[in-house]
C-alpha angles and dihedrals in degrees: 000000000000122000129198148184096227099167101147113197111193089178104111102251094234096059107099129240104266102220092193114096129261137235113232104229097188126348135196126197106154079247094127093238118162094222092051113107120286127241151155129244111222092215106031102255113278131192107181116149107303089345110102131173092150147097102266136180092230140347095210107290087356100106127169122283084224137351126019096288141052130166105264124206123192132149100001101173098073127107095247092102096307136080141170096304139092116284112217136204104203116199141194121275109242120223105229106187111122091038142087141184086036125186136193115197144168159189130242149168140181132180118194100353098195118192107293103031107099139175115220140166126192113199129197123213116184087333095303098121110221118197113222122187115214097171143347119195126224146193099299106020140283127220132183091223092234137330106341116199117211121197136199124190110212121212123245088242097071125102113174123038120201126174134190123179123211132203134179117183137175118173147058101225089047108086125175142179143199114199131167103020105176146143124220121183130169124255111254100270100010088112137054112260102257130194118215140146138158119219109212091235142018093201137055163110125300110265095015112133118248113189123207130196129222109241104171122136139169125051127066105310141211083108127201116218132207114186121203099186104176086033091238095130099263127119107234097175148352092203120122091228112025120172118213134201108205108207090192135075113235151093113286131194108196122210136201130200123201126193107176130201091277088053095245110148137215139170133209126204117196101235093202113061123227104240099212105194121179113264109266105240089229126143143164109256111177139027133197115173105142156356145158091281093083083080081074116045098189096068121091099237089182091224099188145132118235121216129210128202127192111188131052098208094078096047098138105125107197090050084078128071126188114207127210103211130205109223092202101062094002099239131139100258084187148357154199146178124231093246090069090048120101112258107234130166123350107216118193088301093333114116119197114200114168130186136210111223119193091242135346107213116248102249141229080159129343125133143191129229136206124204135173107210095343100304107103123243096189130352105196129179133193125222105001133009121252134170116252104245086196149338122069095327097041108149097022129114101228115232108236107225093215100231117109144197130200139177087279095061107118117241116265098033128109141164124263145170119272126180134083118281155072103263142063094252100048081077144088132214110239119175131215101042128154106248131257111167109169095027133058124298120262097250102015116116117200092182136049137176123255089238135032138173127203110238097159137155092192126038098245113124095200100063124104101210087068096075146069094212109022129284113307121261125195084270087063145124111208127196123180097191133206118271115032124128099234135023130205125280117208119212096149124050114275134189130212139160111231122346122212113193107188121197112306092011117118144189116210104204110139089161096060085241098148121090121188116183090215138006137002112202121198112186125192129186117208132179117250141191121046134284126293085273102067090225115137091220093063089057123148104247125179135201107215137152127197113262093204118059102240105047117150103209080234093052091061113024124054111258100263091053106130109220130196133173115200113243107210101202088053099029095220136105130254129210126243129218131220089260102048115102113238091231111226116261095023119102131223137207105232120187114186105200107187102046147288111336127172114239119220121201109177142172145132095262133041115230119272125216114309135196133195121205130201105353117199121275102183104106108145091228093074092199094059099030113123099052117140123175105224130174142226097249096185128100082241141050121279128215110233091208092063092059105121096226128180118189085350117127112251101240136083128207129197130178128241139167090348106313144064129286115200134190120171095186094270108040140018160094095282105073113248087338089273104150114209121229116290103011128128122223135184126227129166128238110224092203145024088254112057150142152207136170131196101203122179078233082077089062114124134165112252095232094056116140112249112234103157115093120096121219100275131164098253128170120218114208122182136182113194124183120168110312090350142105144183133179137211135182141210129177137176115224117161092221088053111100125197087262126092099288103200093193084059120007123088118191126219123272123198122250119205128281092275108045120089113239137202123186136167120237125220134155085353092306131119118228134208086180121021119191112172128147133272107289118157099196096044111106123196123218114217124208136224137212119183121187089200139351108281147102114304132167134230111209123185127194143144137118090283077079098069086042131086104260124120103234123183143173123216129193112201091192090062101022096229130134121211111190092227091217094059096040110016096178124066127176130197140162116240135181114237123280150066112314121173097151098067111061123051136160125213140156105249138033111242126133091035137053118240125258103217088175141007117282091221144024126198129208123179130195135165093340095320119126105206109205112200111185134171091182140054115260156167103241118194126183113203130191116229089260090056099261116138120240087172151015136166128204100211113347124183122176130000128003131177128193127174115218136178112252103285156113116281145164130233109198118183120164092262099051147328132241139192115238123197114194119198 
């Protein structure tokens, strides 16, 4: 049988023994008294042959700690009262108030504790309820070796005490006993105030947290407190348990001052001082624990671990240890120290020292530490994580590296540490390596330049054939400049000083795996002032949103930028001030009036995912209620098509050179729905409750190949006038209806005054995008917006064209009918204005007879206007003020007219046309 001193003692070590004596607050001694403290027995007591839940005189050699009773415990999981559960002594909660420096304590006893019988104790503070462990048995036995006392200070703070015992016993031969179960406490005022406080260590790193504990007693508490934790006379903190970085090296001695509720006052000087030493820039750089060679024992696989040091101030090699871990008990399995390493290659500051071990074990998991004086540095671990159980790392969680070896690995290889930079965690594991203890890494740059441009042809930042001036270090300023073809992908951690992304320019790093120590830039450069025209309606607006999280609108746009942001209940826009923040992942209208102008957004970290819940739907226009302008908020583009959306309509719409963009994850005028940095985009929430997400996940390179759509029937409908273009679409899906289809359907969003506009009609909306179902006989109306009178096309495309689907055009001003298959583009001449009654598609040509060809063609040299007619018709010149200069009845064939250089207009029954004469 095992025996063991199992005293537990839960009074913190530093407070002092208080030599006055102490009120007992409540007491239990299984005496039967009527003032003991009061509980309850969860079962009711039982004595029945061996079974005992009771207060008893004796359990064989088990006797009372004092007096002539305790409470026994023996064979617990028969069916005399007990079972296999936990027994439970429930007492009283204690009322604390008027006493400090309070204590619980008790007796207890156990004799051949076997797996399964435990001693346990659950404690409410306040009613915070604290676990506590007294003794747990195990194969063979386990006995306390006599009566154990176990102790718990209880903080001043506390007001209400409440104990339960446990017990859980399985056997006939175990016995076990609690005795003498009590709290004492001091009466407010009866001691001295004292100061007092412990600090967890006395030596350490700059900037490492050490973290005191108040330990005053006596006096009239509550205390305040007032911490000097470098002793320099300034109050650093009032909290019980502060915890202090010191950036400093030097020997502190800490101070705490106590004023308690009487006003007495005490001070407490640490008497140890806390030694704060810089950090040592030390690292394991290189790992060999296995390959394919241990097949054959007789060949020298060179399983090691190789150390860098980086300063030569902290050179003393048998200040570091390097530790060998057990993952299975975690455990060292071996040690030494660097004076026994080999000295390999002195890099710049950098020392490489390398050691080979007999054998390194295989993993799943085991781990190696490495410590400088006995505080660790790293604790690493290959194949798996575990917690150090002792040695240097003991009560850490080791970090696995990722990088793995097997018994395939060919010999000679390792893995090793890759990346840019001067610390351990500016690099990345890589396996398979071939090996280079005692030299630097393949892969691994120690130095770096202090500027640096991407340049690249692949998106691998670690190439240095990417850049103009060597791969960036955390020393480094990084520009991704306008114009390349393609921009860096991060997929390892990587360091830089500052990064500048200039218009165009983008960083794919949807793991947050970029770490600049200052700043991120993000320049754009918009266009500013109004159309050729002057006219404030034709002004140049942009939709944009801030790539980087703490942006001021006057921090990034010149001071006469005019900022909206769109307000969905009243479905209107309001303005921003200088002041406001543009919030990550909203989007903003910006008008620059006086003319082009380079926005700046700037600040230390890039935006991480966002979600937005339950976006309004209130809008008074019911049709086009539910529409928010968002924005991308990522230092790259975004594909529309990877937001996680829930009641939210499926297409997107951003604005460019004065009119809408759409994309509804099959069709549309934005390419492949991939939305470009910094720009704002709208989408409509179908519901009340709704939901979208912009995750990093959602990152995508501009330049990313569309495979998305599937083969549909779709319909391409362009309008094109002078440098302008707008876009309609319209798709056949069987499970699309004639209604709205939010899945589907995009409405039509205005443009502005100068911008040409098509758009199909249904059920009194107007559609960007149109899916509906096969019908033969629907027709679909298109309409027309013409910034000024003029010639404008229709051009139709799409993959509907190669399919079998009649598909015609009719023009109701003219009355013609072009099948669209056979002459895709049309163009006419059309006043300006709104028209939604000339044009209309449908699938088959009935009410008006076909034109095959044009009913007239027109030739003009020198002054000479050429008529070419196949059909009889009434021909009319007009003058651009509307008088005639000429006008035929009935007119076939050819017909010429001279005219003086001007703008005219020729007018039939079927169209009109504007005619210029030079």
């Amino acid at each position: 049988m095992k025996k063991v001193n199992l005293l537990i003692t839960w009074i913190i070590s530093s407070i002092p023994l208080l030599l006055a004596a102490q009120d007992t607050l409540v007491q239990q001694s299984f005496e039967g008294a009527a003032t003991a403290w009061s509980y309850f027995a969860d079962p009711p007591p039982y004595n029945i042959t061996e079974d005992i839940w009771d207060t008893v005189a004796e359990i064989e050699d088990l006797a009372p700690y004092q007096g002539s009773l305790f409470w026994g415990i023996r064979d617990l999981d028969n069916n005399n009262g007990g079972g296999n559960f936990f027994h439970k002594l429930l007492f009283d909660s204690v009322n604390l108030a008027g006493f400090t420096n309070c204590s619980l304590s008790l007796r207890y006893n156990a004799v051949a504790f076997d797996a399964g019988d435990k001693l346990h104790l659950d404690l409410f503070l306040d009613g915070a309820e604290e676990h506590i462990v007294l003794l747990n048995g195990a194969s063979g036995g386990v006995s306390t070796d006599g009566w154990q006392e176990f102790l718990y200070a209880i903080p001043d703070s506390i007001a209400i005490c409440a104990v339960h015992l446990k017990a859980k016993q399985n056997g006939g031969t175990d016995r076990a006993g609690w005795d003498q179960l009590m709290i004492t406490g001091f009466p407010e005022g009866a001691v001295p105030l004292t100061a007092s406080f412990s600090a967890d260590k006395t030596f350490t790193f700059c900037h490492e947290l050490v973290t005191f504990e108040n330990l005053t007693w006596g006096g009239t508490p509550p205390y305040t407190l007032s911490w000097d934790f470098d002793h320099n006379g300034t109050i650093d903190d009032t909290v019980p348990h502060p915890q202090y970085g010191y950036a400093t090296p030097g020997r502190y001695y800490p101070k705490l001052f106590v004023e308690d509720q009487e006003g007495d006052t005490a001070s407490f000087i640490l008497p140890t001082p806390i030694e704060i030493i810089p950090q040592p820039r030390a690292w394991i750089n290189e790992i060999h624990y296995d390959d394919m060679s241990k097949k054959d024992p007789s060949k020298d696989t060179n399983e090691g671990v190789e150390v860098v040091i980086g300063d030569t101030t902290f050179l003393h090699l048998p200040n570091y240890t390097l530790s060998l871990y057990n993952g299975h008990n975690g455990k060292v399995y071996q040690s030494e120290t660097l004076d026994h390493f080999t000295v390999g290659d002195t890099l710049e500051a950098f020392h490489f020292f390398h050691h080979f071990f007999g054998s390194l074990q295989n993993g799943a998991p085991d781990g190696v530490a490495l410590d400088y004086l006995g505080k660790p540095l790293t604790f690493l671990s290959y194949e798996g994580t575990f917690e150090a159980t002792n040695g240097p790392a003991e009560g850490l969680w080791s970090t696995d590296i990722g990088a793995t070896e097997d018994a395939s690995t060919p010999v000679g290889r390792s893995i090793q540490c890759q990346g840019v930079g001067e610390e351990g965690h500016h690099f990345y594991w890589t396996s398979l390596v071939e090996e280079t203890f005692g030299h630097p890494n393949i892969g691994q740059f120690l130095a770096w330049p202090a500027q640096t441009t991407w340049i690249g042809t692949t998106p691998h930042w670690l190439s240095e054939a990417n850049w103009d001036n060597g791969i960036p270090g955390p020393g480094t300023e990084v520009l991704l400049d306008a114009g390349e073809a393609v921009y860096p992908t991060l997929s390892q951690q990587q360091w830089c000083k500052t990064l500048t992304l200039n218009e165009g320019a983008y960083l794919l790093d949807s793991t947050s795996c970029l770490h600049p120590s200052q700043q991120i830039t993000v320049n754009r450069w918009l266009a500013g002032g109004t159309s050729a025209t002057s006219d404030p309606d034709h002004a140049i607006y942009h939709f944009i949103g801030s790539p980087l999280p703490h942006c001021k609108a006057i921090d990034v746009l010149p001071p006469n930028a005019y900022v909206r942001a769109y307000h969905e209940p009243s479905q209107s826009w309001v303005n921003l001030t200088g002041s406001d923040f543009l919030l990550p992942g909203k989007g903003y209208s910006v008008y620059l009036p006086s003319a082009n102008n380079q926005l700046t957004f700037s600040d230390s970290l890039p935006n991480t995912d966002l979600s937005f819940h339950n976006l309004s739907l209130s809008g008074s226009n019911l049709d086009y209620s539910g529409f928010h302008l968002l924005s991308n908020p990522f230092l790259s583009p975004i594909d529309w098509d990877l937001l996680p959306k829930e009641q939210v309509a499926q297409t997107v719409y951003l604005w460019h050179n004065g009119d809408y963009l759409e994309w509804n994850g099959l069709v549309g005028s934005l390419p492949g729905g991939i939305i470009p940095v910094g720009q704002g985009f709208f989408v409509q929430v179908t519901d009340a409750q709704n939901h979208i997400a912009i995750p990093p996940t959602a990152m995508v390179p501009d330049t990313a190949p569309i495979y998305k759509s599937e083969e549909l029937p779709v319909l391409t409908i362009a309008l094109l006038w002078e440098e302008l273009e707008d876009n309609a679409f319209l798709a056949f899906k069987e499970d699309a209806t004639s209604a709205f289809d939010p899945p589907y359907d995009a409405l039509k969003l205005s443009g502005q005054a100068h911008h040409p506009e098509v758009y199909l009609i249904q059920n009194d909306l107007r559609y960007a995008i149109c899916f509906t179902h096969t019908d033969s006989v629907a027709e679909f109306y298109l309409g027309i917006k013409a910034p000024q009178e003029g010639d404008y096309t229709l051009q139709f495309g799409g993959p509907i064209l190669s399919m079998e689907y009649p598909l015609f055009l009719k023009d109701l001003y003219t009355n013609n009918l072009y099948d669209i298959r056979k002459t895709p583009v049309h163009e006419f001449f059309s006043f300006e204005g709104t028209f939604e009654d000339r044009f209309v598609i449908t699938q088959q040509p009935v009410g008006i007879q076909e034109a095959e060809k044009e009913p007239i063609r027109i030739t003009q040299h020198e002054g000479l206007l050429t008529l070419h007619t196949s059909q009889c018709m009434e021909i009319t010149i007009l003058s651009i003020t509307g008088q005639v200069v000429e006008h035929r009845q009935r007119h076939c064939g050819t017909y010429k007219i001279p005219l003086p250089p001007g703008i005219y207009l020729l007018k039939t029954e079927r169209f009109i046309r504007k005619l210029i004469i030079l």
